[in-house]
Wavefront OBJ file of the C-alpha trace (Angstrom):
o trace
v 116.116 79.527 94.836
v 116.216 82.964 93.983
v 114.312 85.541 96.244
v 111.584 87.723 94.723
v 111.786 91.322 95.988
v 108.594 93.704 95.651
v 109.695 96.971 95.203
v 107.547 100.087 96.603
v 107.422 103.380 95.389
v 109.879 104.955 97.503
v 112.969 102.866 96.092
v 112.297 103.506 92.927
v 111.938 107.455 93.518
v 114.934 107.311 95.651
v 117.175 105.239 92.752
v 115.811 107.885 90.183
v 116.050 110.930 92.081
v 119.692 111.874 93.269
v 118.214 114.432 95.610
v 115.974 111.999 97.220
v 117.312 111.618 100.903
v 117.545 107.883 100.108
v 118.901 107.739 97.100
v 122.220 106.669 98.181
v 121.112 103.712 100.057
v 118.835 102.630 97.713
v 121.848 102.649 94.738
v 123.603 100.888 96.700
v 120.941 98.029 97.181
v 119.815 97.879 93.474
v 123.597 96.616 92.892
v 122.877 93.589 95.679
v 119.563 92.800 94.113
v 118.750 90.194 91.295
v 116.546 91.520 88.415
v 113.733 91.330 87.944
v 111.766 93.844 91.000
v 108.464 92.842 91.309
v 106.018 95.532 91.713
v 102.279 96.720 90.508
v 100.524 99.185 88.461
v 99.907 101.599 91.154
v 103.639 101.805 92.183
v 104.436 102.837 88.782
v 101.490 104.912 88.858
v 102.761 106.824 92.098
v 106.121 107.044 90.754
v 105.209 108.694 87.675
v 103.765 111.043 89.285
v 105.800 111.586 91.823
v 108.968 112.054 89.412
v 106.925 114.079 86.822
v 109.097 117.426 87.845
v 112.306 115.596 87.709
v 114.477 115.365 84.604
v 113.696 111.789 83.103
v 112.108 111.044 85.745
v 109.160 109.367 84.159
v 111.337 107.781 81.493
v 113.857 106.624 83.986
v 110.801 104.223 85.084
v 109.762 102.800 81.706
v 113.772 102.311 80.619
v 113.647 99.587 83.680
v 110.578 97.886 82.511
v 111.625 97.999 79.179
v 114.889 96.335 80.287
v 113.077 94.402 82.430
v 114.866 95.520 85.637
v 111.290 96.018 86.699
v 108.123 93.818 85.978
v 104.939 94.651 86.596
v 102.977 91.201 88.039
v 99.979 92.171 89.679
v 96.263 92.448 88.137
v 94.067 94.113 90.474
v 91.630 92.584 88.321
v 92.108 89.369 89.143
v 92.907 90.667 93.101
v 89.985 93.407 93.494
v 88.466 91.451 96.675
v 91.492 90.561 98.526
v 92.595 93.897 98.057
v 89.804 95.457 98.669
v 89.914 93.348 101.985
v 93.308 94.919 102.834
v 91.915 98.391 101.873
v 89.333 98.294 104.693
v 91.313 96.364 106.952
v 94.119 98.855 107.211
v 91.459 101.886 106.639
v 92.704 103.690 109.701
v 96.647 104.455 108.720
v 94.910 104.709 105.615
v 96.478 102.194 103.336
v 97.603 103.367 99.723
v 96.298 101.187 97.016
v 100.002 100.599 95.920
v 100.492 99.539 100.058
v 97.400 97.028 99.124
v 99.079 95.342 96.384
v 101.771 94.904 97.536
v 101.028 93.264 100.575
v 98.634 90.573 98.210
v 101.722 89.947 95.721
v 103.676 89.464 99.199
v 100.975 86.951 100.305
v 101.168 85.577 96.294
v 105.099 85.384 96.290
v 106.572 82.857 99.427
v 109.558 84.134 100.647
v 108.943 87.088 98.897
v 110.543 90.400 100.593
v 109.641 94.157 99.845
v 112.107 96.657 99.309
v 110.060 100.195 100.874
v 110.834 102.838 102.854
v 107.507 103.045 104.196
v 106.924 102.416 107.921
v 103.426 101.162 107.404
v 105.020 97.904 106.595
v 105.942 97.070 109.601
v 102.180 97.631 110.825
v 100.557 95.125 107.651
v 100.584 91.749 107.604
v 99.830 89.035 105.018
v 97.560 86.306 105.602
v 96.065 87.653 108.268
v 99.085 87.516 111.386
v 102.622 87.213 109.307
v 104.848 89.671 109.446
v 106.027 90.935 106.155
v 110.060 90.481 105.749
v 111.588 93.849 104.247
v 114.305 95.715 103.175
v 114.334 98.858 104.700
v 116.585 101.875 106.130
v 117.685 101.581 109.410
v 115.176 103.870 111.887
v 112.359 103.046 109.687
l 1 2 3 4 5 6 7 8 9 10 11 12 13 14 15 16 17 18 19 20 21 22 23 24 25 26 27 28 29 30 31 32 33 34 35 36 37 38 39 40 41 42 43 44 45 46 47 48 49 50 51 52 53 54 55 56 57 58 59 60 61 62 63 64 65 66 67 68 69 70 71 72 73 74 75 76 77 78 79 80 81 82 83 84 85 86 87 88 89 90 91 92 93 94 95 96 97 98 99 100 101 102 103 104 105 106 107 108 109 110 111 112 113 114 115 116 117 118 119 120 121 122 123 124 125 126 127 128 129 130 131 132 133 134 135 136 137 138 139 140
């Protein structure tokens, strides 16, 4: 059974952008990892925006949907309550909306592990008391 990994905005910046402080871990991970990523609007969303100053940044992001390295499989219009839920749940870090999603698709997806480089993960948890498996840096 092949594991589904939901990817976060931070691995996808860091893959893009060669100055990114990660960017050499996270190469080297893409190469482990099984196509498709999972992910969500709002990941894309913060990565757009994030890599708008970098050279291809943006484009760098739609080539790997395009070639399906990455595929978007979360409507937060079919998941506005449960991730609205998380929202006020996890009000105090505060909790991106990206952070929300992904979470719920982790909750969706059994076995399911995301691929951040966000520490908040380690705080969230889905259905209420599971911890959330990921694939992080080390010190994160």
């Amino acid at each position: 059974m092949k594991r589904n990994v939901l990817l976060d905005t931070g691995p996808l910046i860091a893959y893009l952008d060669r100055r990114d402080k990660f960017h050499e871990w996270s190469r080297d991970l893409w190469k482990d990892i099984e196509p498709p990523l999972l992910t969500c609007e709002a990941v894309i969303s913060e990565a757009c925006f994030l890599l708008s100053s970098i050279r291809d940044g943006v484009q760098g992001v739609f080539e790997l949907l395009q070639r399906q390295i990455l595929t978007v499989s979360f409507r937060l219009t079919d998941e506005t309550v449960s991730t609205a839920s998380l929202l006020k749940k996890y009000a105090d870090l505060p909790m991106s909306v990206a952070d929300a999603c992904l979470v719920r698709m982790a909750e969706q997806y059994h076995g399911s592990t995301i691929f951040t480089v966000d520490s908040d993960f380690r705080i969230y948890r889905k259905q209420g008391r599971q911890v959330i498996p990921l694939i992080s840096p080390k010190g994160i």
